[in-house]
C-alpha positions in Angstrom: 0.0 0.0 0.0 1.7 3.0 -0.9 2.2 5.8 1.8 1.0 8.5 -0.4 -2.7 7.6 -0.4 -5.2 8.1 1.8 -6.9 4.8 2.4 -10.2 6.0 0.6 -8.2 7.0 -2.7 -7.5 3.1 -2.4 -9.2 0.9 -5.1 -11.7 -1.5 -3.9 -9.2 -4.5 -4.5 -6.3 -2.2 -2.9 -8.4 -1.6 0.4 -9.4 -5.3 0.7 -5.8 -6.6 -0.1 -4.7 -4.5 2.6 -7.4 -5.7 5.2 -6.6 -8.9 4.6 -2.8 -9.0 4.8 -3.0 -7.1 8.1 -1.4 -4.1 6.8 -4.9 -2.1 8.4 -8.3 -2.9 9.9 -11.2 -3.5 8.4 -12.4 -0.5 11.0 -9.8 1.7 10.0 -10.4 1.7 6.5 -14.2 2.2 7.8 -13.2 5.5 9.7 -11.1 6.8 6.7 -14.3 6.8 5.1 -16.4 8.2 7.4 -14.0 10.9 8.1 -14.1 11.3 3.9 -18.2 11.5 4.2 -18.0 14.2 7.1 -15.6 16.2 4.9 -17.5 16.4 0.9 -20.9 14.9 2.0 -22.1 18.3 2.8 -21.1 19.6 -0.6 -22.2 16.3 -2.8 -25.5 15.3 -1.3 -24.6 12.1 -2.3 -24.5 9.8 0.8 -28.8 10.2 2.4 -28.9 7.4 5.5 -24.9 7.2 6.7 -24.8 3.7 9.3 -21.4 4.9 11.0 -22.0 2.7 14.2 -23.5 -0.2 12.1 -20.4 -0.1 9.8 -18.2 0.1 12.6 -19.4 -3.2 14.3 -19.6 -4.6 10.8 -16.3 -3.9 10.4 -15.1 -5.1 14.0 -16.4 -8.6 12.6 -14.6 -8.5 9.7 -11.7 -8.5 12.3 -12.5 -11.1 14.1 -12.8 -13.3 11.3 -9.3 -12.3 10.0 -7.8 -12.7 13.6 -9.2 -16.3 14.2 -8.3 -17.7 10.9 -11.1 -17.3 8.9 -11.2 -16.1 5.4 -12.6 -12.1 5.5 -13.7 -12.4 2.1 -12.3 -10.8 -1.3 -14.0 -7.8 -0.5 -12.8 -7.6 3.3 -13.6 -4.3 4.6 -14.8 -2.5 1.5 -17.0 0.4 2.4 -20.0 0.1 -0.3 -23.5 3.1 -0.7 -26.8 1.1 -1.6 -29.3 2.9 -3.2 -32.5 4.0 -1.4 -34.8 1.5 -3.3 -32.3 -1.8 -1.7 -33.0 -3.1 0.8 -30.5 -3.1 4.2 -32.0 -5.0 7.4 -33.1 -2.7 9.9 -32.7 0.5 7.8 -35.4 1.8 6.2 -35.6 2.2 2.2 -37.2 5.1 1.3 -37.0 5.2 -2.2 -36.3 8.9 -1.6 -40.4 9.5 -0.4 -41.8 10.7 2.0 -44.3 8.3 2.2 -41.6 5.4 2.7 -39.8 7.9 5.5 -40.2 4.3 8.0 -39.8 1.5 5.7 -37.5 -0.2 7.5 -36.2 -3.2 5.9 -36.4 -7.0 6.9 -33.7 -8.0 5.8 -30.8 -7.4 3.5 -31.8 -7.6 0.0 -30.0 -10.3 -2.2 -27.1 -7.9 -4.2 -26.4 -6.3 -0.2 -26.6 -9.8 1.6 -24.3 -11.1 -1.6 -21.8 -8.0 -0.9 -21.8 -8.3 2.7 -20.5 -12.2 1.9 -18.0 -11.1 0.3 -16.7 -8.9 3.5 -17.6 -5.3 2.3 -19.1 -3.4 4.1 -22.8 -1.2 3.7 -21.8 2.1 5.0 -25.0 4.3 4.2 -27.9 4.5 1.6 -27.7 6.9 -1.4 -29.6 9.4 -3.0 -31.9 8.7 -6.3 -35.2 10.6 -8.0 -37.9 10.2 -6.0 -39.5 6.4 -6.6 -37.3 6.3 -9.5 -39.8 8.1 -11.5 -39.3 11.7 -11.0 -37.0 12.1 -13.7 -33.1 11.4 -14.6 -31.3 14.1 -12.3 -30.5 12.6 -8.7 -33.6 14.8 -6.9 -35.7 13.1 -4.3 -38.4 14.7 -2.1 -36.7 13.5 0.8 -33.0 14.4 0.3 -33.2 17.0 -2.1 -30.6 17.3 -4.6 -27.1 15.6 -5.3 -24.3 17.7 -7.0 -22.0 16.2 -9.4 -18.9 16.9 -7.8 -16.5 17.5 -10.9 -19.4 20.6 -11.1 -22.0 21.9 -9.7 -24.2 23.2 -12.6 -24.3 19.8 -14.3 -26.3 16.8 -13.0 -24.8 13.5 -11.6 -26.9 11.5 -13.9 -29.5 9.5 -12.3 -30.9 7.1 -10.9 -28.1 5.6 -9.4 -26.4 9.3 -8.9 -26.0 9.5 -5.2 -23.7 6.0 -6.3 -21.8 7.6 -8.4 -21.4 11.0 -7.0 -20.4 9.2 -3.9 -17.3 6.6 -5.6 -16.1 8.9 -7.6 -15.5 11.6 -4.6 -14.0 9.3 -2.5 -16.9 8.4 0.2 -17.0 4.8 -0.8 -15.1 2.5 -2.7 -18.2 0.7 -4.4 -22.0 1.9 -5.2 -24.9 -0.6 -5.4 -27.3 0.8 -7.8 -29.6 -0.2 -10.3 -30.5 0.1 -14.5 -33.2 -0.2 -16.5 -32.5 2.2 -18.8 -29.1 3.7 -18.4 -29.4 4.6 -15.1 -25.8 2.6 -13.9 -24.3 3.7 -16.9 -25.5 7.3 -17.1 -24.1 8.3 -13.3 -21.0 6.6 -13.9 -20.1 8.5 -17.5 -21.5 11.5 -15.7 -19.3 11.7 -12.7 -16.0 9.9 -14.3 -16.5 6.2 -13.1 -17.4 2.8 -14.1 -20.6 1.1 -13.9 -21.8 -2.4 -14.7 -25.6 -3.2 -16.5 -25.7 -7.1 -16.3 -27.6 -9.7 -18.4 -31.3 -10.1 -17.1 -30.9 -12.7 -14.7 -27.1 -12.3 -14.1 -27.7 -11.1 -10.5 -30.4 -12.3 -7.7 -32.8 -9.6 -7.1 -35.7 -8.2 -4.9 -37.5 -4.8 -6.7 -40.9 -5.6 -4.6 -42.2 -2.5 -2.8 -44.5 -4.7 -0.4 -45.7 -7.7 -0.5 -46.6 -7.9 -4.0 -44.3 -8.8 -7.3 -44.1 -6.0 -10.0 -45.2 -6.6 -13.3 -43.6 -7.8 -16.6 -41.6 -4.8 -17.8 -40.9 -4.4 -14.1 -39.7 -7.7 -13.8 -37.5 -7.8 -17.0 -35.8 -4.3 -17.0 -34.8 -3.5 -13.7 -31.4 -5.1 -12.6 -29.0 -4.3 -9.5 -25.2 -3.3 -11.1 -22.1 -2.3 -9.5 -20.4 1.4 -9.6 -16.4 1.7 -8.5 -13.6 3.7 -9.9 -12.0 1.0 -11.9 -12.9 -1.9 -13.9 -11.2 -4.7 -11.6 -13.0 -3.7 -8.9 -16.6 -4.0 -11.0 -14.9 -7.7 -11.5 -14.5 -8.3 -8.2 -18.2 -7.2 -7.2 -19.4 -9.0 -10.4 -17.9 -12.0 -9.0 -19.8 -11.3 -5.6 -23.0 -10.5 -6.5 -23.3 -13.5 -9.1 -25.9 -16.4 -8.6 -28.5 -17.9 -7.6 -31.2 -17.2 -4.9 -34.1 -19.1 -3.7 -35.7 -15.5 -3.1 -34.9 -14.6 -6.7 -36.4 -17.5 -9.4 -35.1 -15.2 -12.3 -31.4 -15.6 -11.1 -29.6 -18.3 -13.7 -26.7 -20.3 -12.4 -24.5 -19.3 -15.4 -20.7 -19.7 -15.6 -19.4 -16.4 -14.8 -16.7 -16.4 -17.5 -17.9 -18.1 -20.7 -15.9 -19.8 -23.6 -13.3 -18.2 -25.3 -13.8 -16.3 -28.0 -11.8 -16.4 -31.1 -9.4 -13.5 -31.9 -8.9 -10.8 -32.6 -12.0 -10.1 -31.5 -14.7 -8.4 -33.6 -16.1 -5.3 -32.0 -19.1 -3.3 -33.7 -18.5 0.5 -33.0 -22.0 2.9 -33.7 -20.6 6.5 -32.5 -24.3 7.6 -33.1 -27.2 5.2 -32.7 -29.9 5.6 -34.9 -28.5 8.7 -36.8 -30.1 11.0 -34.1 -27.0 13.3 -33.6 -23.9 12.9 -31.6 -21.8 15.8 -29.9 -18.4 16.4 -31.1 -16.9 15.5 -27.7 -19.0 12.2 -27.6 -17.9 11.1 -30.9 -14.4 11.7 -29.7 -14.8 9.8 -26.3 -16.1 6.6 -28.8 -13.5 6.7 -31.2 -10.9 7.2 -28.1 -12.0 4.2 -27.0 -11.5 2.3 -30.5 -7.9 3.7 -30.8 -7.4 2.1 -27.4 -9.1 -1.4 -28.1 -7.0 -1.2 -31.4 -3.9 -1.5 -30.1 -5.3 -4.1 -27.6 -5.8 -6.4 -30.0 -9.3 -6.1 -30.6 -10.7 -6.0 -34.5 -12.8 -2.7 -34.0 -15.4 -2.3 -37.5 -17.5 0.6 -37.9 -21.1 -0.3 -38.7 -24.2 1.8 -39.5 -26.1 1.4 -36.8 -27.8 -1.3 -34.0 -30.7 -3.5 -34.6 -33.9 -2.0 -34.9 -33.0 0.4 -32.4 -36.4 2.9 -33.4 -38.6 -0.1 -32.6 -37.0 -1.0 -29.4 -37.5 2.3 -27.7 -41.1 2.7 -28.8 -42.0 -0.9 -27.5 -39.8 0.1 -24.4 -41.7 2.8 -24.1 -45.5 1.1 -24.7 -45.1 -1.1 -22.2 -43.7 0.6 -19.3 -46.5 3.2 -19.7 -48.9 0.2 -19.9 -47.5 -0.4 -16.1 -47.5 3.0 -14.9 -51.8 3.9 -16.2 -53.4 1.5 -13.9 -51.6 2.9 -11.0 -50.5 6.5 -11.9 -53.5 8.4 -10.3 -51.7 6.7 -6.8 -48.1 6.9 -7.6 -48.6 10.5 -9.0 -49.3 11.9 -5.4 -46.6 9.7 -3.5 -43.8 12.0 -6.1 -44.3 14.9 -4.2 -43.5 18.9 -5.6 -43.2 18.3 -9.2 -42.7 14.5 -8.8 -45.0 13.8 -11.6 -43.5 15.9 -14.4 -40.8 13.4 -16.1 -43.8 10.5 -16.3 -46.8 12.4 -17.4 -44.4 14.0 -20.0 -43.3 10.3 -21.3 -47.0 10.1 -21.7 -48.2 13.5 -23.4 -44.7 12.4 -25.9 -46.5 9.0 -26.6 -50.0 10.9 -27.0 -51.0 8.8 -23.4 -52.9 6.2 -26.3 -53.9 3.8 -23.6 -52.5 -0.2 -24.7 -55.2 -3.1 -24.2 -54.1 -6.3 -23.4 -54.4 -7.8 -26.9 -51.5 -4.6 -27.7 -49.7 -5.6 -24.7 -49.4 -9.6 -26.0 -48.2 -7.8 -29.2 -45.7 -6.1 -27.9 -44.3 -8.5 -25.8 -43.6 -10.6 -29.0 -41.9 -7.5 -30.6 -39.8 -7.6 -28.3 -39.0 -10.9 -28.4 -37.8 -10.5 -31.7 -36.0 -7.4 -31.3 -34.2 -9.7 -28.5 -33.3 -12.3 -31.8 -32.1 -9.4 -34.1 -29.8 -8.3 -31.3 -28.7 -12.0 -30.8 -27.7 -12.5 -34.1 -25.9 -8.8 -34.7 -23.9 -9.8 -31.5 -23.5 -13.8 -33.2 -20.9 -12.1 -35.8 -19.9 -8.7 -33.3 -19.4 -10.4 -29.8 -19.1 -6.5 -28.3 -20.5 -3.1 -29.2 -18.6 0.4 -28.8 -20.9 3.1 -28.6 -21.5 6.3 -26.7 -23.6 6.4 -23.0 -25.3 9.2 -23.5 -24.9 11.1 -26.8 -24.7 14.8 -25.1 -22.2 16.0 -22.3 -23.6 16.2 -19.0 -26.6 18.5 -18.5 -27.5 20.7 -16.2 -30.2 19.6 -13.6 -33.4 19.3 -14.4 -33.6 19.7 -18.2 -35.9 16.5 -18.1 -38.8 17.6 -16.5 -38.1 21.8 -17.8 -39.9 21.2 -20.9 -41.3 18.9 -23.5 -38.5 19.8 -25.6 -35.5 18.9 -22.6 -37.3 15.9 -21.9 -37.1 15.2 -25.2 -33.7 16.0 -25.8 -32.3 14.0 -22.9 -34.5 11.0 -23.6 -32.8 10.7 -27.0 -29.3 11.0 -25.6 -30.0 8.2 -23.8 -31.5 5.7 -26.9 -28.8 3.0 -26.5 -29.0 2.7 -23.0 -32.9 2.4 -23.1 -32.6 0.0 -26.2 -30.1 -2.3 -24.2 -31.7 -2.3 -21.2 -35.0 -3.3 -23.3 -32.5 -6.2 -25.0 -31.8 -7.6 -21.6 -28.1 -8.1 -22.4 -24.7 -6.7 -20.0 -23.1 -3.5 -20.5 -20.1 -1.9 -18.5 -19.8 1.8 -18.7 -16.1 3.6 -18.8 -14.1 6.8 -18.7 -12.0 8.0 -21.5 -11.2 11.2 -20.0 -11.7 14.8 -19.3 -12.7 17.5 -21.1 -13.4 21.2 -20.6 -13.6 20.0 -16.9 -15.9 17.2 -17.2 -15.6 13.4 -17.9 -16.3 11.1 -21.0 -17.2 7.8 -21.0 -18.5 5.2 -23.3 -19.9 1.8 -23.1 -19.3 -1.8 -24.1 -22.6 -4.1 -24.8 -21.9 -7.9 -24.8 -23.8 -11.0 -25.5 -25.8 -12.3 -22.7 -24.6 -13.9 -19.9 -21.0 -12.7 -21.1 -20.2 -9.5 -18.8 -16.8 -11.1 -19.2 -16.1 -9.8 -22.1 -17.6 -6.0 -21.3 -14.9 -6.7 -19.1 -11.9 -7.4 -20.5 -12.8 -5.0 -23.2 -13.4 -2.1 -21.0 -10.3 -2.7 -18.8 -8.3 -2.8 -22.1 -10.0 1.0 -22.3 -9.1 1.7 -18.9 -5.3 0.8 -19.2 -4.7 2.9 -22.2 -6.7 6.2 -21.0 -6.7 6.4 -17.7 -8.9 6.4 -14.1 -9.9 9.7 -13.4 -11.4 9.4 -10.0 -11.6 9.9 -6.6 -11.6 13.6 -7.1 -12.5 16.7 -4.4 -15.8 18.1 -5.6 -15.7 21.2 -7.4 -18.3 24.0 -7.2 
């Protein structure tokens, strides 16, 4: 461990290398970081329910286990946020409401019982839009807003922003988040770190709100990913939170690296998806990341564009509104000030045409198809290059200013949505800085074969750089 760095600029390997060789305690590298929250916390926003004394005595038994012989885990004294829709026993999850203020948790849900396994540690909840719904900036009714702390006047990204915002400034060494849409991958470009979508099924999961399951769209979209400043330590929490769970039916029991693949490898780079329009600095950040995959090895070819990308979004689209109607006049109210605004503007762009259940059948066959295009363009390109979001970052709140921002934002964010609606693995990753904010850029695999999202993306990393922690910056 070298002298120079504070324990919290550690990487998440670093810090658990060191906790395990005795060089420091689990509770020490727990009160670097608590000492780290008390410090930029204030600034970022990022960090909502901190569990000092609960991490602490977490910790402790970290210790314990190392001192009598037992193995502490390959993520021995990791300090890790969990977003406020996971689930950590005895806390509550709000979901950022103030209608879920007391919802204390039963129990850990599986991606935090899975981490805590593995020796790291939760160290406090973290901020998202209110119920997920209330727009793409990290704003909840509860918590108010998270800054992004490479600047103040753009947003962190959301969902999973209080993740992000909180890795890359140094508060924790991992982020528990979740994606169905871009909302892993978003944060992380946003605030300069990395972020892992898996494959559908890749992770055990629990998105209930009560006692009741969530529908279809619900069920397939929404999956728990990592966030940490560099790629290995992404692999080590992939290799955590994968597999099975009697609480989770959905979770596959899939090797977690897959055959190999024949090289050089063929990767299909789309700089703009769908024609739409890509920002200079975008474009840059992809074709930064091809130079660098290049001299890796990898065969990178330049096609026109992703399966029947227009299609997936509107289907995407379709049937997650189909989920939110029944239940909207409800859920409306629990948003709180201006809550509402990001939803009922997805449904005055869509024209609010209600779907029947005959449409909804359709549509569910659509997508199975668009799910066989995308299985067949990745048959001959086992990875994709292509941007995270096709703008720099925004400033807060352009999503629910005006039909036109929401518009605007929504379309930056096509490949995400349209890879998210696939169901396959994606890992988000910096290519660097510019004018004082970071890049990033994402790498789409097969399913089941994060593996290679991987290896690809730490072949980017290598060549260009990690660019976090950082000191926020007003």
């Amino acid at each position: 461990m070298g002298t120079h760095q504070a324990l919290w600029e550690l990487s998440a390997g670093a810090q658990a290398a060191a906790v395990r060789s005795g060089d420091v305690t689990a509770v020490e590298v727990i009160e670097r970081h608590l000492e780290r929250i008390a410090e930029v916390n204030p600034a970022v926003n990022a960090v909502t329910q901190l569990l000092a004394d609960r991490a602490r005595a977490a910790a402790a038994a970290v210790d314990r286990r190392r001192a009598t012989g037992e193995d502490p885990g390959p993520l021995a004294g990791v300090p890790f946020t969990v977003k406020e829709t996971t689930g950590i026993e005895g806390v509550p999850t709000t979901y950022g409401a103030e209608r879920f203020r007391h919802h204390v948790a039963h129990s850990d849900a599986p991606p935090v019982a899975r981490l805590r396994a593995a020796g790291a540690v939760p160290i406090g909840h973290s901020n998202m839009p209110t119920l997920i719904l209330a727009g793409v900036h990290t704003r909840s009714e509860l918590y108010g807003d998270t800054a992004n702390p490479w600047a103040s006047g753009v947003t962190p990204g959301g969902t999973s922003g209080g993740d992000a915002a909180a890795v890359a400034s140094g508060m924790a060494a991992i982020g528990l988040g979740n994606d169905s849409g871009g909302s892993v991958r978003m944060p992380a470009s946003f605030c300069g770190v990395a972020g892992l979508k898996p494959t559908y099924g890749r992770f055990p999961a629990d998105h209930r709100m009560g006692a009741e399951d969530p529908a279809f769209a619900t069920q397939t979209l929404v999956v728990d990913g990592p966030l940490a400043r560099t790629v290995g330590d992404l692999r080590l929490a992939y290799e955590a939170l994968a597999g099975t769970d009697p609480r989770d039916p959905r979770a596959v029991a899939v090797p977690l690296y897959g055959a190999e693949i024949p090289r050089p490898m063929k990767i299909a780079m789309v700089t703009d998806p769908g024609g739409a329009g890509v920002h200079p600095s975008v474009r840059k950040a992809v074709e930064d990341a091809a130079d660098a995959l290049r001299d890796a090895g990898y065969e990178v070819c330049e096609v026109p564009d992703v399966p029947r990308l227009d299609e997936a979004l509107e289907v995407y689209g379709r049937m997650t509104l189909a989920e939110f109607a029944p239940t909207w006049p409800v859920v409306r109210n629990l948003l709180g000030k201006e809550g509402h605004r990001y939803i009922e503007m997805s449904m005055e762009a869509r024209d609010a045409v209600p779907t029947d259940v005959p449409e909804y059948l359709r549509l569910t066959g659509e997508r199975l198809g668009i799910q066989r295009a995308w299985a067949e363009f990745l048959d001959t390109y086992p990875l994709v290059l292509g941007p995270v979001f096709t703008e720099p970052p925004f400033e807060p709140g352009l999503e629910v200013r005006d039909l036109e921002g929401h518009a605007r934002v929504q379309r930056a964010m096509r490949l995400c949505t349209a890879t998210s609606f696939v169901g396959v693995p994606a890992v988000a990753v910096p290519t660097g800085v510019v004018a004082g904010l970071p890049y990033g850029v994402q790498l789409i695999g097969r399913a089941y074969r994060e593996d290679l999202c991987l290896e690809a993306a730490e072949a980017v990393e290598r060549r260009l750089g990690v660019i976090t922690p950082i000191d926020p910056r007003p």
